[in-house]
BADRENKOL-10410 format. One record per atom (N, C-alpha, C, O): residue in one letter; x, y, z. Coordinates in steps of 0.05 Angstrom, whole numbers. Layout:
BADRENKOL-10410
pt code: A; X: X; Y: Y; Z: Z;
...
//
This chain:
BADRENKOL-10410
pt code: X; X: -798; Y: 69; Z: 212;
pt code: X; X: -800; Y: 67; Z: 184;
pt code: X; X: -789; Y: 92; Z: 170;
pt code: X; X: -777; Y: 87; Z: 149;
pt code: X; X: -790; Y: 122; Z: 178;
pt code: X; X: -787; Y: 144; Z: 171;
pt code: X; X: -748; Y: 147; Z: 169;
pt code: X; X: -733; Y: 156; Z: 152;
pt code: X; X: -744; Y: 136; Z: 195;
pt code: X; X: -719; Y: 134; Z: 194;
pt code: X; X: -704; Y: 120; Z: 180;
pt code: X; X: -683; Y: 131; Z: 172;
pt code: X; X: -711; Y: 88; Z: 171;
pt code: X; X: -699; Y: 76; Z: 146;
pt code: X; X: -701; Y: 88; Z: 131;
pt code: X; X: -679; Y: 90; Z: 120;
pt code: X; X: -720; Y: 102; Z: 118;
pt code: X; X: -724; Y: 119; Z: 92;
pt code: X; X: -712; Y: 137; Z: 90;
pt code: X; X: -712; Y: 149; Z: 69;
pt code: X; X: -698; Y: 146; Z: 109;
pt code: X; X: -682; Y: 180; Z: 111;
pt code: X; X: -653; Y: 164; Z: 111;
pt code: X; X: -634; Y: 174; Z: 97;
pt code: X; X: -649; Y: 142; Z: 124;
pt code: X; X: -622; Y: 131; Z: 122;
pt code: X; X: -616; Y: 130; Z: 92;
pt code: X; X: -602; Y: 146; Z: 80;
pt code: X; X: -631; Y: 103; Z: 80;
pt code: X; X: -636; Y: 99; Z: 56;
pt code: X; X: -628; Y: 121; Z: 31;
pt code: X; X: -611; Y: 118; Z: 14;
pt code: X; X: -647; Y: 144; Z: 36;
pt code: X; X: -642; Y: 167; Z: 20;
pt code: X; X: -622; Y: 182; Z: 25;
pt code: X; X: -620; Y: 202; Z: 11;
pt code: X; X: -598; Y: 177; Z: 49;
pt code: X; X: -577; Y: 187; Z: 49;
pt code: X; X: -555; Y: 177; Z: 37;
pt code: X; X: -536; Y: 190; Z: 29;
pt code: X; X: -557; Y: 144; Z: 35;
pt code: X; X: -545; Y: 128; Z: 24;
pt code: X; X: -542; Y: 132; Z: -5;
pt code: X; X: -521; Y: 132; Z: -17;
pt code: X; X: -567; Y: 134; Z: -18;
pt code: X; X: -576; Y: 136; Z: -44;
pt code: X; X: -552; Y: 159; Z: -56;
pt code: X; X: -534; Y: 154; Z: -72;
pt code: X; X: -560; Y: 189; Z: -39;
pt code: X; X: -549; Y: 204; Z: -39;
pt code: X; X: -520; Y: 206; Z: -46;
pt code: X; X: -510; Y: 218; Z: -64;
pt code: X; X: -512; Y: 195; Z: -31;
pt code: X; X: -485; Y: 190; Z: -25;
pt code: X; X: -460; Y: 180; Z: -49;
pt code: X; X: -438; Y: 190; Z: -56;
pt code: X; X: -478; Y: 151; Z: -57;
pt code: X; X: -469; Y: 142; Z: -81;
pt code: X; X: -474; Y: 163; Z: -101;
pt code: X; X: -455; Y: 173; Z: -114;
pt code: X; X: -494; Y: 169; Z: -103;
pt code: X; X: -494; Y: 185; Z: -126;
pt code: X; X: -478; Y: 209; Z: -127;
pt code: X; X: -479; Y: 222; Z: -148;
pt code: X; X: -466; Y: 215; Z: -112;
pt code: X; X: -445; Y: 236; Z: -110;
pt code: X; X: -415; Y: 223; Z: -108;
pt code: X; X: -397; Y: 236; Z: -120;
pt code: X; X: -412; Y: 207; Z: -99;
pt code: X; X: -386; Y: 193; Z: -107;
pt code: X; X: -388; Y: 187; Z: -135;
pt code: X; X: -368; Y: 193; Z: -147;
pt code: X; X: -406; Y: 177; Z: -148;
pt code: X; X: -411; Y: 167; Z: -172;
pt code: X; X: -402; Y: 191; Z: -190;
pt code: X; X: -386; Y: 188; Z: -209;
pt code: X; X: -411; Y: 208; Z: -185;
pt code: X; X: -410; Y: 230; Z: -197;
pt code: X; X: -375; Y: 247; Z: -205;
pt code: X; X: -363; Y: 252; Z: -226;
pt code: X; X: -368; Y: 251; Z: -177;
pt code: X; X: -343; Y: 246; Z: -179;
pt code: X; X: -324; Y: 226; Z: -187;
pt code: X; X: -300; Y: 232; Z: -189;
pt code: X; X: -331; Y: 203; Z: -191;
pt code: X; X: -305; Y: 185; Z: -205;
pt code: X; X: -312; Y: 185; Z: -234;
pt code: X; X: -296; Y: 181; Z: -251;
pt code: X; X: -336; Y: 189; Z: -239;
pt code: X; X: -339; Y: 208; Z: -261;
pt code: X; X: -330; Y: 226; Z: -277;
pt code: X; X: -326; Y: 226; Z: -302;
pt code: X; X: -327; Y: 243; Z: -257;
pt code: X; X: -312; Y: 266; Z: -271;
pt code: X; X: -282; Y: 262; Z: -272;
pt code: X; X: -271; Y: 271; Z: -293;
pt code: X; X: -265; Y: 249; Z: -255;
pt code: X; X: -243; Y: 243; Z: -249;
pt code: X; X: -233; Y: 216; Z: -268;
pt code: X; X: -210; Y: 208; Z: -265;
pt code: X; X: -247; Y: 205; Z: -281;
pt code: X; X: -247; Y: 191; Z: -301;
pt code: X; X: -247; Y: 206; Z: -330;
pt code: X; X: -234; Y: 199; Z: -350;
pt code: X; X: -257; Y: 218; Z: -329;
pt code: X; X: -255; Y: 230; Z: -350;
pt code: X; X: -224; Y: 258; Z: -350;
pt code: X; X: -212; Y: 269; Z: -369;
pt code: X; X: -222; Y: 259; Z: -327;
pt code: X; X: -202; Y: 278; Z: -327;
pt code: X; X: -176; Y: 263; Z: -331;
pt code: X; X: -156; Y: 274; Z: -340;
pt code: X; X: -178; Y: 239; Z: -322;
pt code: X; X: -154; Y: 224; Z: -326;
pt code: X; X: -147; Y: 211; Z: -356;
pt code: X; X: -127; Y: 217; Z: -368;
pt code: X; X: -169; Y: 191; Z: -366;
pt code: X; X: -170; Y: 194; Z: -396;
pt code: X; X: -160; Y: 214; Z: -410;
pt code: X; X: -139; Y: 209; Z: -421;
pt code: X; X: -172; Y: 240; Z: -414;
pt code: X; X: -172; Y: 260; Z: -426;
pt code: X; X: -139; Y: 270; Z: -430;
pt code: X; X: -129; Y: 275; Z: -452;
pt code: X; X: -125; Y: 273; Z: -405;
pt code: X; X: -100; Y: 278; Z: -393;
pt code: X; X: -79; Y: 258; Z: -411;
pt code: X; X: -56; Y: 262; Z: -419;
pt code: X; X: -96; Y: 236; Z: -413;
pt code: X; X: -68; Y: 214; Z: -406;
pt code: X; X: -70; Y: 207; Z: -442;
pt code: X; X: -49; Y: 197; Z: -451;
pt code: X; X: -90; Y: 211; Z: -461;
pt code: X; X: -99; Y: 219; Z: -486;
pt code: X; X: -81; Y: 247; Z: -498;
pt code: X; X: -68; Y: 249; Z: -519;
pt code: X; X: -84; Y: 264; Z: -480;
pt code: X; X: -70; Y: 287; Z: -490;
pt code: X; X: -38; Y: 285; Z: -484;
pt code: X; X: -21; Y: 295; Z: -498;
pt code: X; X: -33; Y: 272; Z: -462;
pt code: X; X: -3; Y: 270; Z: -456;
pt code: X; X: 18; Y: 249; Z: -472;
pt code: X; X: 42; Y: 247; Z: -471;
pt code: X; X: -6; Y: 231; Z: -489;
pt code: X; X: 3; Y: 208; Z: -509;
pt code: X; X: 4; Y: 223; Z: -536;
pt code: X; X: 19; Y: 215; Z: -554;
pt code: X; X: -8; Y: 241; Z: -537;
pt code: X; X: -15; Y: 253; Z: -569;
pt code: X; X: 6; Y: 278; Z: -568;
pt code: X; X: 12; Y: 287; Z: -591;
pt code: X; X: 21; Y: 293; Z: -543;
pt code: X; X: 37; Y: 310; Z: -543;
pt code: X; X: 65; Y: 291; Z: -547;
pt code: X; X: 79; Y: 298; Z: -566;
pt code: X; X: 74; Y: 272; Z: -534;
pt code: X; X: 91; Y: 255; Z: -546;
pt code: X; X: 101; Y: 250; Z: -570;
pt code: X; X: 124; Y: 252; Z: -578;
pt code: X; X: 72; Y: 240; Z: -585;
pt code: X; X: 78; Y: 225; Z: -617;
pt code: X; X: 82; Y: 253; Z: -627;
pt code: X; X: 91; Y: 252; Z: -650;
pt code: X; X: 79; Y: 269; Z: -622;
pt code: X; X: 80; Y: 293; Z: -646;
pt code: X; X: 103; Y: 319; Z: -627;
pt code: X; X: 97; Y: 343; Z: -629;
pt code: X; X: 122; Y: 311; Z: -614;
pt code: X; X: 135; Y: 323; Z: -608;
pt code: X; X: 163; Y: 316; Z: -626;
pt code: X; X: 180; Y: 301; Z: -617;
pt code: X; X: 165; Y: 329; Z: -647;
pt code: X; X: 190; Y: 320; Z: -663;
pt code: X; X: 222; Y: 348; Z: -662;
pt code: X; X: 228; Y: 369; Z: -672;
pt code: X; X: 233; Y: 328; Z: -644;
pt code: X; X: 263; Y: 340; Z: -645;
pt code: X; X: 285; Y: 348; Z: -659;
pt code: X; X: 304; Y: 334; Z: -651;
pt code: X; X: 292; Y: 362; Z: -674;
pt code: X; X: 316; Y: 362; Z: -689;
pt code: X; X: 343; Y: 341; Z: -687;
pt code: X; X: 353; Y: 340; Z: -665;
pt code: X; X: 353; Y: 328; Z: -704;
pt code: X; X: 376; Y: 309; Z: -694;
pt code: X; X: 398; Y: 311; Z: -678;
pt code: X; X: 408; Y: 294; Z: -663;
pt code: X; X: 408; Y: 341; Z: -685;
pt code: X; X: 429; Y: 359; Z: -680;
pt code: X; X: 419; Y: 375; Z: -650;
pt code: X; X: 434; Y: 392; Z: -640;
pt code: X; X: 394; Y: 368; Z: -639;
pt code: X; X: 386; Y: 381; Z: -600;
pt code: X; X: 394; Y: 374; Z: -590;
pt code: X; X: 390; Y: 350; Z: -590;
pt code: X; X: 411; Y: 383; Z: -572;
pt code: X; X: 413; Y: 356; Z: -544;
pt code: X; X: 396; Y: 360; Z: -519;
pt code: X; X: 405; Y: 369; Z: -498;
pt code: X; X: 376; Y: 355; Z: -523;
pt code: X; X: 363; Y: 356; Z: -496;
pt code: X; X: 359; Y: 338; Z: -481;
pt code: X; X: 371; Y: 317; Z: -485;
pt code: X; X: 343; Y: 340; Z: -459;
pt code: X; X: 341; Y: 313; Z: -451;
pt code: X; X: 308; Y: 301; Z: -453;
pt code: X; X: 287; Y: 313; Z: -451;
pt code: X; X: 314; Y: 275; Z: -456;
pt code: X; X: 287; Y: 253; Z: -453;
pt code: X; X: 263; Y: 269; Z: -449;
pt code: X; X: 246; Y: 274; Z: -466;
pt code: X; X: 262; Y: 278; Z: -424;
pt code: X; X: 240; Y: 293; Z: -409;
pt code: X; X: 220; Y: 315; Z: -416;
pt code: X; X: 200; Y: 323; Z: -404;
pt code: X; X: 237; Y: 326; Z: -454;
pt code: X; X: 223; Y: 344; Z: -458;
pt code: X; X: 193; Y: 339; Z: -471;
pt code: X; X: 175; Y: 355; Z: -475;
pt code: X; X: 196; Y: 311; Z: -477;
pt code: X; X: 180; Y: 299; Z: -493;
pt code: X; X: 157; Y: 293; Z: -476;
pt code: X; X: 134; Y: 286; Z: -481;
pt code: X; X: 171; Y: 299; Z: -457;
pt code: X; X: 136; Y: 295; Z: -432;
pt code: X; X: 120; Y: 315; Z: -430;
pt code: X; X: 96; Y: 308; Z: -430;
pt code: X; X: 124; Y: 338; Z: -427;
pt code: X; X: 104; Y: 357; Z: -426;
pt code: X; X: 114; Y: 388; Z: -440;
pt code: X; X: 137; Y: 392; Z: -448;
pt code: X; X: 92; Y: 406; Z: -441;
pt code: X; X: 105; Y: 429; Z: -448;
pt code: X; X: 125; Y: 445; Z: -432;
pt code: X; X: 142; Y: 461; Z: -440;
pt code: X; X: 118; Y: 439; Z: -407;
pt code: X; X: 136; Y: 457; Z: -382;
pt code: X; X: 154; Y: 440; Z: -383;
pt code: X; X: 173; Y: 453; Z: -376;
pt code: X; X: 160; Y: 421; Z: -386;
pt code: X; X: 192; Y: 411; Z: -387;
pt code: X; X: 203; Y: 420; Z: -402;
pt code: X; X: 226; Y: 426; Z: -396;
pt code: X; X: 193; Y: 427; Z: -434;
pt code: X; X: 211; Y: 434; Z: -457;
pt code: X; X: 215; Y: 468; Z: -452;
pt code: X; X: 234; Y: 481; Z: -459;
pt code: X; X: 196; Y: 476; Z: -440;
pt code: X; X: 202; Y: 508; Z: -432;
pt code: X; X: 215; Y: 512; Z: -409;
pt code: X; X: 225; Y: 534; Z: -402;
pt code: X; X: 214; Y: 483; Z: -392;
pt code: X; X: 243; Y: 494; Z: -364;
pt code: X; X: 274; Y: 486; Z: -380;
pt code: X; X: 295; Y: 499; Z: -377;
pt code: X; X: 271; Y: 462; Z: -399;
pt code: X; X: 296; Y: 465; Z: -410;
pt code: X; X: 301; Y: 488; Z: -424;
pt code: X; X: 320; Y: 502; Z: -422;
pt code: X; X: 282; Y: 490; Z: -437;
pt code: X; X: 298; Y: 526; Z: -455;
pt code: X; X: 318; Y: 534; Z: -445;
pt code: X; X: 339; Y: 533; Z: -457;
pt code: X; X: 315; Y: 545; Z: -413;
pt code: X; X: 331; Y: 570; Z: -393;
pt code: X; X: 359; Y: 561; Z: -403;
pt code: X; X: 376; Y: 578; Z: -407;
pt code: X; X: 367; Y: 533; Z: -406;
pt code: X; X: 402; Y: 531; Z: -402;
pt code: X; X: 407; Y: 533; Z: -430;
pt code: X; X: 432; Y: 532; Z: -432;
pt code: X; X: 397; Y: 535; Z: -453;
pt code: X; X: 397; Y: 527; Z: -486;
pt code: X; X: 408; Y: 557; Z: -492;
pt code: X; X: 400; Y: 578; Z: -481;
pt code: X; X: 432; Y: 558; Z: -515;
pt code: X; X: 424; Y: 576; Z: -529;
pt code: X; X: 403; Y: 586; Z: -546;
pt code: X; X: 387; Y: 570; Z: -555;
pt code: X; X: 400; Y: 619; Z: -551;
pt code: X; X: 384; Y: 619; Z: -565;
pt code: X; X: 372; Y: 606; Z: -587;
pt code: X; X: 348; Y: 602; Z: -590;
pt code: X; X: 390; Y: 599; Z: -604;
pt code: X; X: 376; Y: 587; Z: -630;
pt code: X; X: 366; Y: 563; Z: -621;
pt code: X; X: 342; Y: 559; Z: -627;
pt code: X; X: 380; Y: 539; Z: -605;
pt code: X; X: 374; Y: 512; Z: -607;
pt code: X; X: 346; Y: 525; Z: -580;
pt code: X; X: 325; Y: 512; Z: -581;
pt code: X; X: 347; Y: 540; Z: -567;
pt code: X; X: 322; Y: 545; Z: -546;
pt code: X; X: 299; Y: 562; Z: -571;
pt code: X; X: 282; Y: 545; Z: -566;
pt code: X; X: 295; Y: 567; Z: -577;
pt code: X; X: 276; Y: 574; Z: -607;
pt code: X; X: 267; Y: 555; Z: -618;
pt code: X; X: 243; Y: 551; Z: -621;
pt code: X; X: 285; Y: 539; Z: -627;
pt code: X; X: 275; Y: 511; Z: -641;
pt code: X; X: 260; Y: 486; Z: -623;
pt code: X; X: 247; Y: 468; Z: -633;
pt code: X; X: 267; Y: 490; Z: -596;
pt code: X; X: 263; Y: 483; Z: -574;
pt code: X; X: 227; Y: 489; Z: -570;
pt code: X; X: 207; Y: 475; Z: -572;
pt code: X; X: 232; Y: 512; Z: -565;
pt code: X; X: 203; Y: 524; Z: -564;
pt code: X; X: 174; Y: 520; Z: -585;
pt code: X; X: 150; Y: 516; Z: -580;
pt code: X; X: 188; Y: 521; Z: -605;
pt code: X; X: 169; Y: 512; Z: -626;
pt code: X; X: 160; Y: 492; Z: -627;
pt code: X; X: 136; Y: 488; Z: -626;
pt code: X; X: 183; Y: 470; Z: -630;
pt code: X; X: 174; Y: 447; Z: -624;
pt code: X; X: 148; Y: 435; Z: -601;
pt code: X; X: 129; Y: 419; Z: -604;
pt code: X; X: 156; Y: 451; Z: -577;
pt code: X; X: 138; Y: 445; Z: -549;
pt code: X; X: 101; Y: 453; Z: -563;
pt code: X; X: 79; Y: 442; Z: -566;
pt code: X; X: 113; Y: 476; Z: -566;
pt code: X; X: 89; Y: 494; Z: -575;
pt code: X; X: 71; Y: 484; Z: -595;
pt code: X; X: 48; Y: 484; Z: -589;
pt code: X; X: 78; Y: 472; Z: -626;
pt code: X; X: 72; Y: 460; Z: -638;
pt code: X; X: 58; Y: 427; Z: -632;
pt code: X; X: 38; Y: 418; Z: -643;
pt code: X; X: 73; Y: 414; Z: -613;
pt code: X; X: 65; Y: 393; Z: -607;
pt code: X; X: 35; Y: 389; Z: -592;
pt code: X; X: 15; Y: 374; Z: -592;
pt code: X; X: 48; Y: 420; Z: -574;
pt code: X; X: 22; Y: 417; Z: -555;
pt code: X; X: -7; Y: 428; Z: -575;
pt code: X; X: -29; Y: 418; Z: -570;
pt code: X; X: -3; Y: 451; Z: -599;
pt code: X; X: -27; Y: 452; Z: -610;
pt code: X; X: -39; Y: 422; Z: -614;
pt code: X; X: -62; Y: 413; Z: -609;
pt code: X; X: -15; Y: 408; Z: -627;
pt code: X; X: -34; Y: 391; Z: -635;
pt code: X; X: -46; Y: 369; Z: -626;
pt code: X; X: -63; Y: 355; Z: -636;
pt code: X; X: -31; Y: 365; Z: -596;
pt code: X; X: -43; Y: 350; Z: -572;
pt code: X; X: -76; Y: 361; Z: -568;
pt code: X; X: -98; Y: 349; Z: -569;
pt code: X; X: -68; Y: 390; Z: -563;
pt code: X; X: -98; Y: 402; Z: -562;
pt code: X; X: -127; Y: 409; Z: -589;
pt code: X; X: -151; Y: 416; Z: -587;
pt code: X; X: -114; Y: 405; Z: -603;
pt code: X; X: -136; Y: 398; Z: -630;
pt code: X; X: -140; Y: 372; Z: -638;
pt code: X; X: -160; Y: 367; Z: -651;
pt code: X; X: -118; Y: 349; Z: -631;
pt code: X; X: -133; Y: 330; Z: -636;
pt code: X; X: -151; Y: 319; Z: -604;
pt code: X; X: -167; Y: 301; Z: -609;
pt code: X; X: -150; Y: 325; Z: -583;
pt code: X; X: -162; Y: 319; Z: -567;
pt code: X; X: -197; Y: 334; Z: -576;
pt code: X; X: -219; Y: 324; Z: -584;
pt code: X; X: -189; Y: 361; Z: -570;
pt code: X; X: -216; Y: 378; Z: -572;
pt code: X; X: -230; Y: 363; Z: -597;
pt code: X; X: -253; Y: 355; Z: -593;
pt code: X; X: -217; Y: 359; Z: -626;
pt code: X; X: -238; Y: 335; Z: -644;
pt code: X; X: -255; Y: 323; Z: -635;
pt code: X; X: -280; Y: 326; Z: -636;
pt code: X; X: -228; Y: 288; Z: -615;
pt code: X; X: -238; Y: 268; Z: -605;
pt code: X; X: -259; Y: 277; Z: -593;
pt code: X; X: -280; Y: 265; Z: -599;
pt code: X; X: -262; Y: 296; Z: -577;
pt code: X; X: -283; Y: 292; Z: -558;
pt code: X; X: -307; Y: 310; Z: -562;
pt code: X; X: -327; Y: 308; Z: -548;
pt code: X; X: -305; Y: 331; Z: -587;
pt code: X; X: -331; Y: 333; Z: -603;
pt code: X; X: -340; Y: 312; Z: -623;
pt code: X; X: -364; Y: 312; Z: -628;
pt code: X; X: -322; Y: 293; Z: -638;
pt code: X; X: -332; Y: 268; Z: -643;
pt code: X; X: -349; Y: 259; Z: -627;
pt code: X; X: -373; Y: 260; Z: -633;
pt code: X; X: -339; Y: 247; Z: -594;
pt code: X; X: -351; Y: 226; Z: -580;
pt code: X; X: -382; Y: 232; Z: -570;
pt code: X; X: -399; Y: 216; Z: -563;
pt code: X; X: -382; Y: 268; Z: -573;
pt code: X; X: -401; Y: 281; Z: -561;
pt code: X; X: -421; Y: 280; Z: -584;
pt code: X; X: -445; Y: 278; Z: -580;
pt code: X; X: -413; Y: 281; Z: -604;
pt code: X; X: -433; Y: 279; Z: -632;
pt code: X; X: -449; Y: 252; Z: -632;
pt code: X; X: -474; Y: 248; Z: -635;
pt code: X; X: -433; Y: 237; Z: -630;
pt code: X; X: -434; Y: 205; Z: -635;
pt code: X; X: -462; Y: 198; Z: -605;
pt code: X; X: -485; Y: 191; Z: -607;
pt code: X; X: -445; Y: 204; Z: -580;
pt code: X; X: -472; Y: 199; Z: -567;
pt code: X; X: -499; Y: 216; Z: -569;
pt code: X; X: -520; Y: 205; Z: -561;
pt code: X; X: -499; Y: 233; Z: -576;
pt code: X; X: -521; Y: 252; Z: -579;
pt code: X; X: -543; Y: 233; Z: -599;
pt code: X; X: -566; Y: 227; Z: -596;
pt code: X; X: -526; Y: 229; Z: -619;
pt code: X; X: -541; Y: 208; Z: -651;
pt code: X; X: -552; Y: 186; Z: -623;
pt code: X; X: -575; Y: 188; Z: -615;
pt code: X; X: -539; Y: 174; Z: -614;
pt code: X; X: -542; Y: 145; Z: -600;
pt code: X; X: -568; Y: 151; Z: -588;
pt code: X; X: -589; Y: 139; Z: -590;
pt code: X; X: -562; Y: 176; Z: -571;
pt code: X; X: -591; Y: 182; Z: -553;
pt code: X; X: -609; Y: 194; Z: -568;
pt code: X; X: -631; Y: 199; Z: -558;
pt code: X; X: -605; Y: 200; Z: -596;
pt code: X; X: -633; Y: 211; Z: -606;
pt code: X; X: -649; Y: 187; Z: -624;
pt code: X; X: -673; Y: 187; Z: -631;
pt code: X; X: -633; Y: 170; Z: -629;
pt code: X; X: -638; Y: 138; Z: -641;
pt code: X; X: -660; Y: 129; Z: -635;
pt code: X; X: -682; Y: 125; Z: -646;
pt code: X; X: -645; Y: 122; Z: -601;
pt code: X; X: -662; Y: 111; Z: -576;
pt code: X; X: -687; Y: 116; Z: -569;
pt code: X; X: -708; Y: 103; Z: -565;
pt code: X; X: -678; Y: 148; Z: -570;
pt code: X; X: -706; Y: 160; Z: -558;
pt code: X; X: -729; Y: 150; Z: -581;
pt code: X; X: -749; Y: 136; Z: -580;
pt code: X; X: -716; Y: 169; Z: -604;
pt code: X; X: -734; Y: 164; Z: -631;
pt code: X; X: -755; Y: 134; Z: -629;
pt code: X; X: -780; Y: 135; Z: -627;
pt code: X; X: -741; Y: 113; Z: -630;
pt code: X; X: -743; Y: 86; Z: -631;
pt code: X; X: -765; Y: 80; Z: -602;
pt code: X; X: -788; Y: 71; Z: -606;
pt code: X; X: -758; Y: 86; Z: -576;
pt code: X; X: -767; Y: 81; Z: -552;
pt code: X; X: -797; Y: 92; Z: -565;
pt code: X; X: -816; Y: 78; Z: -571;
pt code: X; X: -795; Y: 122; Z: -568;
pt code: X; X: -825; Y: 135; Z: -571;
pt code: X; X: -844; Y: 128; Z: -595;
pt code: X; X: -867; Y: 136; Z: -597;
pt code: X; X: -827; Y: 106; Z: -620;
pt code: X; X: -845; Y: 94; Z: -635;
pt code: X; X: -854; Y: 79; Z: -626;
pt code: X; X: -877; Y: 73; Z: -632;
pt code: X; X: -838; Y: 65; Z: -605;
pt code: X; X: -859; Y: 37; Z: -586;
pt code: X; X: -881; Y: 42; Z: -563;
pt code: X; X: -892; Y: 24; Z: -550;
pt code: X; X: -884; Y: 64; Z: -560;
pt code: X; X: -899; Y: 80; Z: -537;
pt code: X; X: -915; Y: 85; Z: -565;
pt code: X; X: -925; Y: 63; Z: -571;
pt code: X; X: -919; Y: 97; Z: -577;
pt code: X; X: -938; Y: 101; Z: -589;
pt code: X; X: -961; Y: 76; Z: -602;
pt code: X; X: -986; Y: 77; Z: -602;
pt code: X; X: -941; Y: 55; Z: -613;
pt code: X; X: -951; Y: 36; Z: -620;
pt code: X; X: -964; Y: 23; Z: -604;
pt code: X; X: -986; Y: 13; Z: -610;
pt code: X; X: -955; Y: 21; Z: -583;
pt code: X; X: -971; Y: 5; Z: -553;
pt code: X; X: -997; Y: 14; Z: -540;
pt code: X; X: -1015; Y: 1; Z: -529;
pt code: X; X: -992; Y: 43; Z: -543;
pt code: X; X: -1022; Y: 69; Z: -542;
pt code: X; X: -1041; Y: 68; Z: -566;
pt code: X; X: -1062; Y: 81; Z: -568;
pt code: X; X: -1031; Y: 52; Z: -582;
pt code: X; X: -1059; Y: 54; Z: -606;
pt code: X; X: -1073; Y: 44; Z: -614;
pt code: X; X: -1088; Y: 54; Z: -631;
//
């Protein structure tokens, strides 16, 4: 019997640590793929750049293209990256003090509400 229970509790274990991790790795991927959509829409190019496609994907692309650019169009280059990425990174950091606000209300609702019915049921 001791031994099912130790199996059991390793199992338990177990999941809950995988769980944990796809967890986190869910959220790292969201977060990523949120920020890598929001560096996109707000990466705006001059008409007159010629760069290529790719810069629009991340910041280290637009800063490995720099190296072959002259200076001026690699300046304008830079800003652009730079700029986009602030604002990849402030509207994320928002979103996710929004989402963090929003559940906090949710769980203090709950709780609120749960512990008027515990009381009511005690009286």
């Amino acid at each position: 019997m001791i031994r099912i229970k130790s199996a059991a509790l390793l199992i338990a274990a177990s999941i809950e640590e995988v769980a944990y991790e796809i967890r986190g790795a869910s959220g790292i991927a969201i977060i990523g793929s949120m920020s890598a959509l929001v560096y996109t829409l707000a990466m705006k190019l001059s008409a007159g750049l010629q760069v290529p496609d790719r810069v629009r994907d991340s910041l280290d692309e637009a800063l490995l293209t720099v190296e072959g650019l002259p200076a001026q169009a690699a300046e304008v280059l830079k800003t652009a990256g730079r700029t986009a990425f602030d604002q990849s990174f402030y509207t994320i950091l928002a979103g996710t003090i929004l989402f963090v606000v929003i559940a906090a209300a949710i769980v203090g609702f709950v709780g609120a509400k749960s512990k008027k019915r515990e009381t009511a049921i005690h009286s």
